[in-house]
VOGU-3710 file (C-alpha; in Angstrom, 3 decimals, decimal comma):
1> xxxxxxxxxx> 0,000/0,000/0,000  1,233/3,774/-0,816  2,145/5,545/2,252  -0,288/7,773/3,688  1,006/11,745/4,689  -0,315/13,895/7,511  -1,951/17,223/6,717  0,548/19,982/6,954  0,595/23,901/7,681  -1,830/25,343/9,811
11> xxxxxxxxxx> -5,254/25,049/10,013  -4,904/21,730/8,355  -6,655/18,520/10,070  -4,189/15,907/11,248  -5,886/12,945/9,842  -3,847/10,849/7,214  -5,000/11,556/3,676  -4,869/9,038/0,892  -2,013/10,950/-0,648  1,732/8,870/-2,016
21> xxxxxxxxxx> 3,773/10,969/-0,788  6,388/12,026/1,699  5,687/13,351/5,032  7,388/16,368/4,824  8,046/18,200/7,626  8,653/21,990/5,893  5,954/24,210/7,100  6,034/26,209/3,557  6,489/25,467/-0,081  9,683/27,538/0,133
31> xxxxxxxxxx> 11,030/26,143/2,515  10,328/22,523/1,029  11,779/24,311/-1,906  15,080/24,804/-0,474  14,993/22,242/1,630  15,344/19,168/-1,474  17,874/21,228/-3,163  19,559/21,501/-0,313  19,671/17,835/0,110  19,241/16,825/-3,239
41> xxxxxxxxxx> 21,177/14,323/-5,112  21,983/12,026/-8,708  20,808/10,964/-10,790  18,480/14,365/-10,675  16,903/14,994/-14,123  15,315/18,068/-14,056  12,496/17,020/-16,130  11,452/14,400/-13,801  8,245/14,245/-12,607  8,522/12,293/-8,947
51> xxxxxxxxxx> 10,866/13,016/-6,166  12,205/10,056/-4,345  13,322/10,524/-0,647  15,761/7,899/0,995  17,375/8,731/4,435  16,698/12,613/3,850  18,019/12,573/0,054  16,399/14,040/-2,839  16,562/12,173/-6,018  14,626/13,741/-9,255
61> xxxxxxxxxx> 13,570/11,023/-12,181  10,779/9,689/-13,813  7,459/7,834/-13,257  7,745/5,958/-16,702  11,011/5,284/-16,127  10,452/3,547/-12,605  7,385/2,134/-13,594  8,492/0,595/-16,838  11,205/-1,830/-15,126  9,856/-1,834/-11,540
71> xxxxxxxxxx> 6,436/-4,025/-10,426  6,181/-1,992/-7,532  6,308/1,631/-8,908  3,608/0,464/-11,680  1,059/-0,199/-8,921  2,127/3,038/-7,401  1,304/5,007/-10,261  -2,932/5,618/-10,336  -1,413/7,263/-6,491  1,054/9,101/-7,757
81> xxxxxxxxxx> -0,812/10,659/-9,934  -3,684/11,278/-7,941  -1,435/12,605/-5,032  -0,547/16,464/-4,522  2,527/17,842/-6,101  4,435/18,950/-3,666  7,701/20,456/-5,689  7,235/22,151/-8,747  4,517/19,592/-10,076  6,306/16,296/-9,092
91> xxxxxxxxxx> 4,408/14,049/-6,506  7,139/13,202/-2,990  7,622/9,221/-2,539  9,304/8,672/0,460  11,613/4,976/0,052  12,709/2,871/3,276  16,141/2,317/2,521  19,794/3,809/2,696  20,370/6,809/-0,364  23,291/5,222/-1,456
101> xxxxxxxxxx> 21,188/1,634/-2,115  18,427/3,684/-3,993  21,340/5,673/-6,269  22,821/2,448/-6,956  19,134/1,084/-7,901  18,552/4,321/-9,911  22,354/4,696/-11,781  21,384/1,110/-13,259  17,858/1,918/-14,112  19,316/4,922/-16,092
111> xxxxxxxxxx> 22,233/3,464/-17,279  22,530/4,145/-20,788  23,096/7,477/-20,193  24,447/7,244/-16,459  26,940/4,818/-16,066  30,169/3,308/-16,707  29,400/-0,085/-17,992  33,003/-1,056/-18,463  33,993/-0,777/-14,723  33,055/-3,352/-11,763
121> xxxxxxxxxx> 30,161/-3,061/-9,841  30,959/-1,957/-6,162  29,791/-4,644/-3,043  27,402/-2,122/-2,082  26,135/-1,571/-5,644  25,684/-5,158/-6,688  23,846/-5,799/-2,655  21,522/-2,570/-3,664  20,592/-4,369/-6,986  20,109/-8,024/-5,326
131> xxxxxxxxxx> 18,446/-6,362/-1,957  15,858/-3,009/-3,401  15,440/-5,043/-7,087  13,718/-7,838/-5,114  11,567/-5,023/-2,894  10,187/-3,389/-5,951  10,172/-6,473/-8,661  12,670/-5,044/-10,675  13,103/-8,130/-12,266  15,942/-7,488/-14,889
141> xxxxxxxxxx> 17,912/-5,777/-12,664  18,317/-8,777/-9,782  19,012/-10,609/-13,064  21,886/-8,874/-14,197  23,659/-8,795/-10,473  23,181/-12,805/-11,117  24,532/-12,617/-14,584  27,943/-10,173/-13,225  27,940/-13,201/-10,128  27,808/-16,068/-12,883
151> xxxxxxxxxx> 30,513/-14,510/-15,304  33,066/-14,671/-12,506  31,862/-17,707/-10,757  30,248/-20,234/-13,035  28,592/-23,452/-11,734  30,684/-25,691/-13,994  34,113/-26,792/-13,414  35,498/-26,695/-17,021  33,996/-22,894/-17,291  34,981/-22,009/-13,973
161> xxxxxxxxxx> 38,737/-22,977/-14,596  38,971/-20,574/-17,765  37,739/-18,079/-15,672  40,188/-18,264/-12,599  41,371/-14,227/-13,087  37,803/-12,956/-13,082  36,506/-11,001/-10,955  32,916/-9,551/-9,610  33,531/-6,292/-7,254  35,481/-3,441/-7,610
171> xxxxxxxxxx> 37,029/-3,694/-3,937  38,579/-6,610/-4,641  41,541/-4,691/-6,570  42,318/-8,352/-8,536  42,323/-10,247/-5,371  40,610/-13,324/-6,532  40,108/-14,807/-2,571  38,856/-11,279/-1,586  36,745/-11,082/-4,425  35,256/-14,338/-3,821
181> xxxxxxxxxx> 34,600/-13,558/-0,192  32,731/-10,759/-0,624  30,613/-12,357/-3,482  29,992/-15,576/-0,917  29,028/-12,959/1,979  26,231/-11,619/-0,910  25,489/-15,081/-2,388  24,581/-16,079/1,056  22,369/-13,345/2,195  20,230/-13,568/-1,126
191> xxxxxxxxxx> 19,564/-17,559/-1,171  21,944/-17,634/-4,254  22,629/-21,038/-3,545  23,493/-22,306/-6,889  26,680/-20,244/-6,948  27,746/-20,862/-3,797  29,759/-23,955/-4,569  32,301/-22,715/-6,996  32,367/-19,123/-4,921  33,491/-20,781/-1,571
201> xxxxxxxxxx> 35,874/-23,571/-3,383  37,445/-20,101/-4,483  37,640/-18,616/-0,925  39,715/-21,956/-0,302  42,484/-21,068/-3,002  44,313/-18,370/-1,191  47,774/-19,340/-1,689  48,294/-18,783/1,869  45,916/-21,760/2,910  43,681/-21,297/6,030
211> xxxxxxxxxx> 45,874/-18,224/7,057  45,071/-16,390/3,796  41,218/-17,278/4,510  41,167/-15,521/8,022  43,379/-12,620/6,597  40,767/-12,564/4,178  37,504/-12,643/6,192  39,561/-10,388/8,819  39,467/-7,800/5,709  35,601/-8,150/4,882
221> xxxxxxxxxx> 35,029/-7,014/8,450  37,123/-3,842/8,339  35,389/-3,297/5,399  31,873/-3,692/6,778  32,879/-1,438/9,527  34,180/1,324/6,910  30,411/1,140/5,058  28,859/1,238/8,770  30,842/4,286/9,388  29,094/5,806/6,244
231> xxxxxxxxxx> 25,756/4,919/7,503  25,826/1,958/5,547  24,540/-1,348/6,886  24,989/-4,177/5,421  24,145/-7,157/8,698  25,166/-10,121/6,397  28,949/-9,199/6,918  28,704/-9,420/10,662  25,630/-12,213/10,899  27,269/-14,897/7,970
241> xxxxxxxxxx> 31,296/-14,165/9,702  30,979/-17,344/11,480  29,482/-19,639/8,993  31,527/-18,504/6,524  34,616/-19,086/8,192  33,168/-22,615/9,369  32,554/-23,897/5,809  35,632/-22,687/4,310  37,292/-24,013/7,341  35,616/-27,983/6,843
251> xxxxxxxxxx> 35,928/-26,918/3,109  39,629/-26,665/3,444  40,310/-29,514/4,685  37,940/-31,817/2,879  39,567/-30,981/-0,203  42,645/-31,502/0,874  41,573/-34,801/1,328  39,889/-35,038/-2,424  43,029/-33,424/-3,890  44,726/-36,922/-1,934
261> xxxxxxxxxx> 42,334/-39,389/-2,877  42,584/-37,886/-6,723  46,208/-38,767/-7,045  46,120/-42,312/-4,924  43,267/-43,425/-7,724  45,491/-42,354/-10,765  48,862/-43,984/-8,968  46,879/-47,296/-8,099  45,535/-47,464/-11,454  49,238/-48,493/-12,130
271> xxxxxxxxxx> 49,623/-47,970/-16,208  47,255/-47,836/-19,286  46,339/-51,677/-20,944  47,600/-50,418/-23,969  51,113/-49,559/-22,120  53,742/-50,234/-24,432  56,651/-50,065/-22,093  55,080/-51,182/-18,888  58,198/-51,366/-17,175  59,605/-47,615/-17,140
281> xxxxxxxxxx> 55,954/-46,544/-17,017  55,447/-48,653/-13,890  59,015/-47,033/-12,297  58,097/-43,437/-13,831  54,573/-43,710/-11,811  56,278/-44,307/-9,118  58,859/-41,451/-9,133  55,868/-38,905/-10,304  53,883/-40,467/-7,087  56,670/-39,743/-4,607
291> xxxxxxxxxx> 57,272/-36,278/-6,386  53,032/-35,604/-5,989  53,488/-36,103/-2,372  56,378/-34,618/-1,737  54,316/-31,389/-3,370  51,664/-32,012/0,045  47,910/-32,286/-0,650  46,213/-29,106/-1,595  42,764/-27,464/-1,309  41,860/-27,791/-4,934
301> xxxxxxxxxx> 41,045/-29,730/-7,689  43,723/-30,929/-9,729  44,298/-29,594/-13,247  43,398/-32,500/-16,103  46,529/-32,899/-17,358  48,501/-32,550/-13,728  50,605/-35,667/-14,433  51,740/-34,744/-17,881  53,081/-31,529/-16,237  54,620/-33,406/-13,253
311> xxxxxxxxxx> 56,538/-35,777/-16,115  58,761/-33,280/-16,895  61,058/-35,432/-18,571  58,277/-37,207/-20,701  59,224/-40,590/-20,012  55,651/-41,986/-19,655  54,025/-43,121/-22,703  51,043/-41,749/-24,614  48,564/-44,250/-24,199  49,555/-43,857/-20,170
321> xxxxxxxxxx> 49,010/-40,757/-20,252  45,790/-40,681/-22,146  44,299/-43,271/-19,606  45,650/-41,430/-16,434  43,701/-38,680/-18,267  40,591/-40,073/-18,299  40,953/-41,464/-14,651  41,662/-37,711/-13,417  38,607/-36,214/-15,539  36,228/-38,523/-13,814
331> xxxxxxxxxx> 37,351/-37,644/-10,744  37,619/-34,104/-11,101  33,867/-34,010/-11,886  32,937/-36,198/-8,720  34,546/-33,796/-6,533  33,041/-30,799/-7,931  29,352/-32,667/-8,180  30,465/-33,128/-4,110  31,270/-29,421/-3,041  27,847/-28,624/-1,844
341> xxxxxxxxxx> 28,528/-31,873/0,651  31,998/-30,602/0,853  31,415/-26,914/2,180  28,145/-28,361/4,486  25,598/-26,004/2,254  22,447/-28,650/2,480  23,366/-27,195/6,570  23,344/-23,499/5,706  20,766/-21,111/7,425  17,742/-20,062/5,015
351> xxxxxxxxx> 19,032/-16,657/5,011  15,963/-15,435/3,232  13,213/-15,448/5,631  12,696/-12,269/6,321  14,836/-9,406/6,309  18,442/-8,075/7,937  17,412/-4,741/8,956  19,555/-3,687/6,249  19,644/0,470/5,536
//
């Protein structure tokens, strides 16, 4: 339902009226005047019809334009136009969220002729799309946030690999692990489950192992606390810390133990049928096997052609190779099928039931 404004300016009865628009609290029209250009802020299009007002921020645009992409501002509009115009003939809507959310929400809406589309989103940018795009049903835009979380963290293993440099946020500066972090924090506190395998089995390839992970999630929290100290609140950073950190942690180690099991079921395989030099492939397997563990198990999923890049000296023989291949690629796809097991999600809290008292 609209919001409903109290009478204003004397004489005036203090009943609600059926009006969509902001309580202001201006006694005068000049005073309203100067106070939302006071306070005013972009996008502002002068020939915008409707005022938006979001933590005592001014934001001039247009009905047509919110009401062409948004669900929310369509039903609005038989009240908008029906309500009084408060500021040189544009109806006052006042939104319940932070004014940096709603300028994110707005820059994309406008984007053509607003934005940069050849930087990163910012954290707070692509949370503003997810978050106030699901509040007003503006469908498109929650699906591009999906589409920028997709491109850098695809669901499938052989896509995800040839994207191992990409990156979602801004803040991240490169940082793959950081990047990843912030995007599982998001993923998380919008029920984006389906990306939430291949964005936490990145959190778990810092090159610093667990250490690298705290560092990490020690950074999201300074972070959060920077954006709180802007009057920005985003709870998820502070509510998700600990299970985060648990299901990297169990992550971690579990494939660790994948990354082991891997190698033991190429190196018991022994050599390929087809083997045409069985002996020096059976004591090059066994030199590459001592060399693979010398190396230590790691948190990840070994490349497909690991071995032939271990055999630096080529002495194993094609059809050996070839088979060891095909071993590996099987096995690469059963962990990867396994890292919702592995990271615990089928355990994770629905973290969409009802809202974070986000601002």
């Amino acid at each position: 339902m609209a919001p409903k404004r109290q009478a204003q300016g004397a004489g005036s009865s203090s009943r609600p009226q059926k009006k969509t628009h902001v309580d202001v609290n201006p006694e005068t029209q000049d005073k309203l005047h100067a106070w939302v250009l006071g306070d005013r802020s972009t996008p502002w299009y002068n020939d915008g019809d409707i005022l938006l007002k979001a933590n005592g921020k001014f934001f001039r645009v247009h009905v047509s334009v919110l009401a062409g992409a948004s669900g929310y501002f369509q039903d609005l509009v038989p009240s908008i136009e029906q309500g009084e115009k408060l500021f040189e003939g544009c109806a006052v809507l006042e939104i319940n969220c932070s004014d940096r959310k709603l300028r994110h929400v707005l820059r994309a809406l406008y984007k053509r002729s607003f934005e940069d589309l050849s930087r990163l989103p910012e954290t707070v940018e692509l949370e503003a799309w997810l978050h106030l795009a699901t509040n007003f049903r503006i469908w498109p835009l929650r699906q591009e946030a999906i589409d920028c979380i997709l491109d850098a963290y695809p669901p499938d293993l052989k896509t995800f690999e040839d994207r191992l440099e990409a990156c979602c946020v801004a803040e991240s500066k490169g940082n793959r692990t950081l990047d990843a972090m912030l995007v599982a924090f998001l993923a998380m506190d919008h029920d984006l489950d389906t990306f939430l395998p291949s964005i936490l089995y990145a959190c778990c390839q810092s090159r610093l192992g667990m250490l690298g992970i705290y560092q990490i999630l020690d950074e999201t929290q300074r972070y959060a606390k920077r954006l709180k100290r802007q009057k920005f609140t985003f709870d998820a950073f502070f509510d998700l810390y600990g299970d985060i950190m648990e299901k990297c942690y169990a992550g971690f180690s579990r494939l660790a133990v994948a990354h082991h099991d891997l190698l033991m079921a190429v190196f018991d395989a022994k050599f390929s049928p087809r083997c045409d030099q069985t002996l020096e492939c059976r004591i090059t397997l066994g030199i590459l096997r001592e060399r693979a563990f010398v190396m230590g198990d790691r948190p990840s999923i070994p490349r497909l052609d690991w071995l032939k890049d271990l055999d630096t000296a080529g002495k194993l023989c094609p059809p050996c190779h070839e088979y060891t291949r095909q071993i590996t690629a099987v096995k690469r796809q059963e962990i990867w099928q396994r890292l919702p097991d592995i990271f615990d999600l089928d355990k994770h809290p629905d973290v969409a039931h009802g809202p974070r008292g986000r601002s």
